[in-house]
C-alpha positions in Angstrom: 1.5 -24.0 5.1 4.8 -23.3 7.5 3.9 -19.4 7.5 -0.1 -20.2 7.7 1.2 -22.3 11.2 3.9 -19.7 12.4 1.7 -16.9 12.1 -1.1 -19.2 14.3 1.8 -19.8 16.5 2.6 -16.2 17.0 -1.4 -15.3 17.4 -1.4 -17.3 20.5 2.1 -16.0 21.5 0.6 -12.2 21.4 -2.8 -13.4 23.2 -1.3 -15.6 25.9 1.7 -12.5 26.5 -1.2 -10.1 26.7 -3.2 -12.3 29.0 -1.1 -13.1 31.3 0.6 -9.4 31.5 -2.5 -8.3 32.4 -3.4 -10.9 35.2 -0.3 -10.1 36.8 -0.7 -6.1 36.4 -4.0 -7.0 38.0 -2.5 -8.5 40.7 -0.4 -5.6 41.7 -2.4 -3.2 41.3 -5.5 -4.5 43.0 -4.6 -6.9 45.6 -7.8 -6.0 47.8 -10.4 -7.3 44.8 -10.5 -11.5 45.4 -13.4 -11.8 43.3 -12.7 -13.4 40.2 -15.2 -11.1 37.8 -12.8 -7.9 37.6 -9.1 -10.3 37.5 -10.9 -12.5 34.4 -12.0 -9.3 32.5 -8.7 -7.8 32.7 -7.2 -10.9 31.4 -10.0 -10.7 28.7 -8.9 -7.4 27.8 -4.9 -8.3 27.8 -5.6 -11.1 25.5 -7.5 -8.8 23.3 -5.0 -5.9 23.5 -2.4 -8.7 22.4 -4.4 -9.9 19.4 -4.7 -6.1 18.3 -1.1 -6.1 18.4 -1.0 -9.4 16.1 -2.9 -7.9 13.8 -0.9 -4.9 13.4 2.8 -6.8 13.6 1.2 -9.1 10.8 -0.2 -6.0 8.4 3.3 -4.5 9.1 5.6 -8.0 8.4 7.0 -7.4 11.4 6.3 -10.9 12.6 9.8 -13.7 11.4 8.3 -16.6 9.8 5.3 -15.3 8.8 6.3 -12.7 6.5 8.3 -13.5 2.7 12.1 -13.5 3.3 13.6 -10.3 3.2 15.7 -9.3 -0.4 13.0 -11.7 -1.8 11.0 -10.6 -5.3 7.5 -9.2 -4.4 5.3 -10.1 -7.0 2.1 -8.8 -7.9 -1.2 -10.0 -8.8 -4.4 -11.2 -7.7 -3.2 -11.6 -3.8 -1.7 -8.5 -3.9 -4.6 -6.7 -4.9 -6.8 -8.6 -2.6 -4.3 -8.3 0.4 -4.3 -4.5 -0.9 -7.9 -4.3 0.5 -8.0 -6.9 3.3 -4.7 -5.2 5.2 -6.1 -1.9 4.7 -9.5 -2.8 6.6 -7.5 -4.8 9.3 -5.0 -2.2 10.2 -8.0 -0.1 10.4 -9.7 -2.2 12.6 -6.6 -2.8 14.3 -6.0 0.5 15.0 -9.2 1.6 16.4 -9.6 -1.2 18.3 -6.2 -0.9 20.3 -7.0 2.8 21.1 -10.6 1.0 22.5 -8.8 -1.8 24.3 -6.4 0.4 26.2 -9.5 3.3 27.4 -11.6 0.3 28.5 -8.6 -0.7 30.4 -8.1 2.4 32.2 -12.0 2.4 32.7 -11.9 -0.6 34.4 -8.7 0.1 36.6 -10.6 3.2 37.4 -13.6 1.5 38.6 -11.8 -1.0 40.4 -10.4 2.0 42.3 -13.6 3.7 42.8 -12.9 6.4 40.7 -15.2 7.8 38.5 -15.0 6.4 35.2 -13.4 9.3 32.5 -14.5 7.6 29.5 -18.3 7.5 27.8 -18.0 4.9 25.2 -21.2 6.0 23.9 -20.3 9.3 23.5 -19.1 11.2 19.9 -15.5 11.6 21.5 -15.2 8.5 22.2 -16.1 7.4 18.8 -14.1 9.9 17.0 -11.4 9.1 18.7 -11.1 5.5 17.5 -12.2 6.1 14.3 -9.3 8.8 14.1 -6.7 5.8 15.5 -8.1 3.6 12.4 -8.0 6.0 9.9 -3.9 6.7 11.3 -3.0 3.4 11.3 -4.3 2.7 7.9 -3.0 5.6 6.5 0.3 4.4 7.3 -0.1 1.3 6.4 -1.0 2.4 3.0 2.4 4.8 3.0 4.1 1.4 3.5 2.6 -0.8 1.0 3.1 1.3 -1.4 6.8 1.8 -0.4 7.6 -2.0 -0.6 5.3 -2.2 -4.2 8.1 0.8 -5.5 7.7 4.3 -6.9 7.6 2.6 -10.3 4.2 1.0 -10.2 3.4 3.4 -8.1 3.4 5.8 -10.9 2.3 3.6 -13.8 -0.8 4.8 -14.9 -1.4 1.5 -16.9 -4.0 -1.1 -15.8 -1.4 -3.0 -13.4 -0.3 0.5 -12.1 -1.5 2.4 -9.1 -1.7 5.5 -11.2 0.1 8.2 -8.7 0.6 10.7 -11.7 -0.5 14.1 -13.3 -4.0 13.7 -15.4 -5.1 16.4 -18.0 -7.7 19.1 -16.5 -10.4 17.6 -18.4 -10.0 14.4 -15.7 -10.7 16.9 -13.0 -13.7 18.7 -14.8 -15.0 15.0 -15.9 -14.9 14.6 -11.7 -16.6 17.2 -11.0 -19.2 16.7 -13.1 -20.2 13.2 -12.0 -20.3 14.0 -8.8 -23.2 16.8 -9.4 -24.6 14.0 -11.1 -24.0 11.3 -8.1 -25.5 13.8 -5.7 -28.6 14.5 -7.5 -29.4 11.5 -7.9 -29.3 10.9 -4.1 -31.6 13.9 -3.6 -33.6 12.0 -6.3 -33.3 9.1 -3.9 -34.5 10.5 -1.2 -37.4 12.4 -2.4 -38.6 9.3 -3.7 -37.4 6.7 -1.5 -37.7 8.6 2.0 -35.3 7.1 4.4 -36.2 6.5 8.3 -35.0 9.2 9.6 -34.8 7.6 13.2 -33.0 4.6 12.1 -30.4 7.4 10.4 -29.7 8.9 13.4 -28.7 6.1 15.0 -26.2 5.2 13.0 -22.9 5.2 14.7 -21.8 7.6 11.5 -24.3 10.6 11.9 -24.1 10.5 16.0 -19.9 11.2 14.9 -21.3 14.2 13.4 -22.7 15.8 16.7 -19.0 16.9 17.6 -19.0 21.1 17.4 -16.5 23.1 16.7 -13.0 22.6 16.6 -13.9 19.1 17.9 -15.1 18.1 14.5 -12.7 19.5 12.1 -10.6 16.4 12.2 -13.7 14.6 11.2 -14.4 16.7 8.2 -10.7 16.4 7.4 -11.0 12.5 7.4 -14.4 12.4 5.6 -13.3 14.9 2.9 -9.9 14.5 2.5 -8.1 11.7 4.1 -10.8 9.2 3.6 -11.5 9.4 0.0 -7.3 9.6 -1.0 -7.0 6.4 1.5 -9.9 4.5 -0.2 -9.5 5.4 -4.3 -5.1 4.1 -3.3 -6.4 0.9 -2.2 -9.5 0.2 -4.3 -9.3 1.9 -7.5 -5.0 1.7 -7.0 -3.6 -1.0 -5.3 -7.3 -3.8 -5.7 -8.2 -3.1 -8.9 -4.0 -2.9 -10.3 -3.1 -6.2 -9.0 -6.8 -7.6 -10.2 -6.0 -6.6 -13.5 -2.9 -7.9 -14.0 -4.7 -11.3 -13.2 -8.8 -11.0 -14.3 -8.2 -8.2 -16.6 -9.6 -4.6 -16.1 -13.1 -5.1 -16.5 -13.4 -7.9 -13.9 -11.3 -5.3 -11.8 -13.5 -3.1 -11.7 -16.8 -5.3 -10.7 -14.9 -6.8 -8.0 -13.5 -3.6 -6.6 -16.7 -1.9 -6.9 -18.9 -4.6 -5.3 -15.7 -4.9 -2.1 -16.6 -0.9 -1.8 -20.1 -1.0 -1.7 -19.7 -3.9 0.5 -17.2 -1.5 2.6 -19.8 1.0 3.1 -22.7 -1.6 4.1 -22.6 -0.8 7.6 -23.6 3.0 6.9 -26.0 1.9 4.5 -27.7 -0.9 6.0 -30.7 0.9 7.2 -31.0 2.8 4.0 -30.5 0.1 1.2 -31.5 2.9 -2.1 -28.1 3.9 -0.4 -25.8 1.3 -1.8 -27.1 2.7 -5.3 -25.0 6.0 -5.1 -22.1 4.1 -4.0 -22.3 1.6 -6.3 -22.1 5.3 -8.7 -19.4 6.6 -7.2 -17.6 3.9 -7.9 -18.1 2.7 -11.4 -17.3 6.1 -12.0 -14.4 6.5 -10.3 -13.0 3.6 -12.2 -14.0 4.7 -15.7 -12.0 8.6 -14.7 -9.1 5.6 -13.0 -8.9 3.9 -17.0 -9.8 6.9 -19.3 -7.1 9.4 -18.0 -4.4 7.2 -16.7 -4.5 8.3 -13.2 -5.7 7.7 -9.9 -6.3 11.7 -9.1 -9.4 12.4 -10.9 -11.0 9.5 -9.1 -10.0 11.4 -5.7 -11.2 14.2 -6.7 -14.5 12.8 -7.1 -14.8 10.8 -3.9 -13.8 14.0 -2.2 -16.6 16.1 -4.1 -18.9 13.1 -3.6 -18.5 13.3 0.2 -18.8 17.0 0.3 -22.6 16.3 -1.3 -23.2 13.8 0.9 -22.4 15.7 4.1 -24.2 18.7 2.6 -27.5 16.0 1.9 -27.4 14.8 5.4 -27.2 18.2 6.9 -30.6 19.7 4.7 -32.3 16.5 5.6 -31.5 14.7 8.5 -32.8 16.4 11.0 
C-alpha cells in the first residue's frame, strides 16, 4: 500500500511539474496571446508530457519509494510475468507518446507564432516516427528487464526460463514450416472470408506502409526483425516463464496467447477471421518455445510470419 500511494504521489508530482513548467514557458514566450485557449492547452500538454515521463521513470524504477529496495531479492512468478507484458506495452506507449507530446508542442508554439505548422499528424512520418520512439523505448526496456532478471534465467531453457540459448536446426526448419502453413491459411482466409478492403486501408498500420524508399526501411526493420525478437522475449520469454512457474506451462501458454491476440486487436479489429492466424502464430510459437528448449525458433517464426503477412497485404490490398 505505501508504494501503491508514493507512486500516486509522484504521478501528480510529474503532472503538476509539467503543468506548471509549461504555463510559465507559455508565459515567456508568448506574452502578446491573453486569451486563455492557447495558455490552458499548453498546460494540458505539460501535464501530459509529465505523466509520459511518470510512466517511463516507473517502468525504469527510477522513481524512490515506489520501486523494491535496492540489493533486495527479485523474485519471480506470476507478477513478474504479468508485469513482463504490462511494462513492455507502457514503455511502448510511453515512448511514442512523449515523442507526440513534444511535436504537438512545437506545433502549437509554432502556431501561436504564426508560423506555419511543420508537423502533419496525419501523415506516415508522423506516424512512423512515434511508432519508431515506442518500439526504442521498449526495446530498451526489455534489455533492462532482462538485466535485473540475470543471465541465468535468462538462458534457462526450462519452463521458468526465458530460453536465450542455442536450439537444434530441426527448431529452425519446424519454424519455417509453420509459418508456410500460418500464411496459407491466411490466403485461405481471405479467399474465403474477403476482408473490406476500405476499412483495411484505413487502418493506422497499412497507411505506415505508404512510406517509399529509404523512408520505410526502418519500418520493415521493426516489422521483421525488431518487432517479432521484442514480442516472442516478453510473451513467449519473460509472460509465459514467470506464468509457469506459478499456473504451470499449459495455462502459460493460453494466457500468453490470448494477451497476444489481444495485443494485436487494434490491427485486427476491422478484420476479426484475423485474430485466427494470430491466435496460430502463437500456439505455435509456444509449442517450438517447449519442444526445443529455446526461445529462437519461436523468433524465427514470427519473423517468417510477418514476412507472409507483408507479402499478403501487398498482393491484395490494393
Amino acid at each position: 500500500m505505501r508504494r501503491i500511494l508514493v507512486s500516486l504521489g509522484w504521478l501528480a508530482g510529474f503532472a503538476l511539474l509539467g503543468g506548471g513548467a509549461m504555463e510559465v514557458f507559455g508565459r515567456a514566450m508568448f506574452p502578446h496571446l491573453h486569451a486563455p485557449g492557447p495558455h490552458e492547452k499548453l498546460i494540458a500538454l505539460g501535464a501530459a508530457f509529465g505523466l509520459n515521463l511518470f510512466v517511463l521513470a516507473m517502468c525504469f524504477a527510477l522513481l524512490p519509494g515506489a520501486r523494491r529496495p535496492p540489493g533486495a531479492a527479485q523474485p519471480f512468478g506470476l507478477a513478474q510475468g504479468i508485469w513482463g507484458m504490462a511494462g513492455f506495452g507502457l514503455a511502448m506507449a510511453g515512448g511514442g507518446a512523449l515523442l507526440a507530446n513534444v511535436l504537438t508542442i512545437e506545433n502549437l508554439a509554432l502556431i501561436a507564432r504564426h508560423a506555419p505548422a511543420r508537423v502533419n499528424f496525419n501523415g506516415p512520418v508522423f506516424m512512423l516516427a512515434t511508432v519508431l520512439a515506442g518500439e526504442s523505448a521498449a526495446a530498451l526496456w526489455v534489455v533492462w528487464y532482462l538485466r535485473r532478471l540475470g543471465s541465468a534465467r535468462m538462458r534457462d531453457g526450462g519452463e521458468s526460463g526465458i530460453g536465450w540459448c542455442a536450439a537444434p536446426a530441426l527448431g529452425y526448419v519446424s519454424a519455417a514450416v509453420m509459418a508456410v502453413w500460418i500464411v496459407c491459411s491466411v490466403g485461405l482466409l481471405f479467399h474465403f472470408f474477403p476482408p473490406d478492403m476500405r476499412a483495411l486501408r484505413n487502418l493506422p498500420e497499412s497507411q505506415l506502409f505508404e512510406s517509399r524508399g529509404l523512408a520505410a526501411l526502418p519500418l520493415l526493420a521493426v516489422a521483421l526483425f525488431i518487432g517479432p525478437a521484442l514480442e516472442e522475449v516478453v510473451f513467449r520469454g519473460i509472460a509465459f516463464a514467470g506464468l509457469a512457474a506459478r499456473l504451470g506451462p499449459a495455462w502459460a501458454a493460453v494466457i500468453t496467447t490470448l494477451a497476444f491476440m489481444a495485443a494485436h486487436a487494434p490491427e485486427k479489429i476491422y478484420y476479426p477471421p484475423g485474430f485466427i492466424d494470430v491466435g496460430l502464430m502463437a500456439a505455435c510459437a509456444v509449442v517450438l518455445r517447449l519442444k526445443f528448449r529455446s526461445i529462437r525458433p519461436a523468433i524465427a517464426l514470427h519473423v517468417l510470419y510477418n514476412a507472409g503477412s507483408i507479402l499478403a497485404a501487398v498482393l491484395f490490398v490494393r
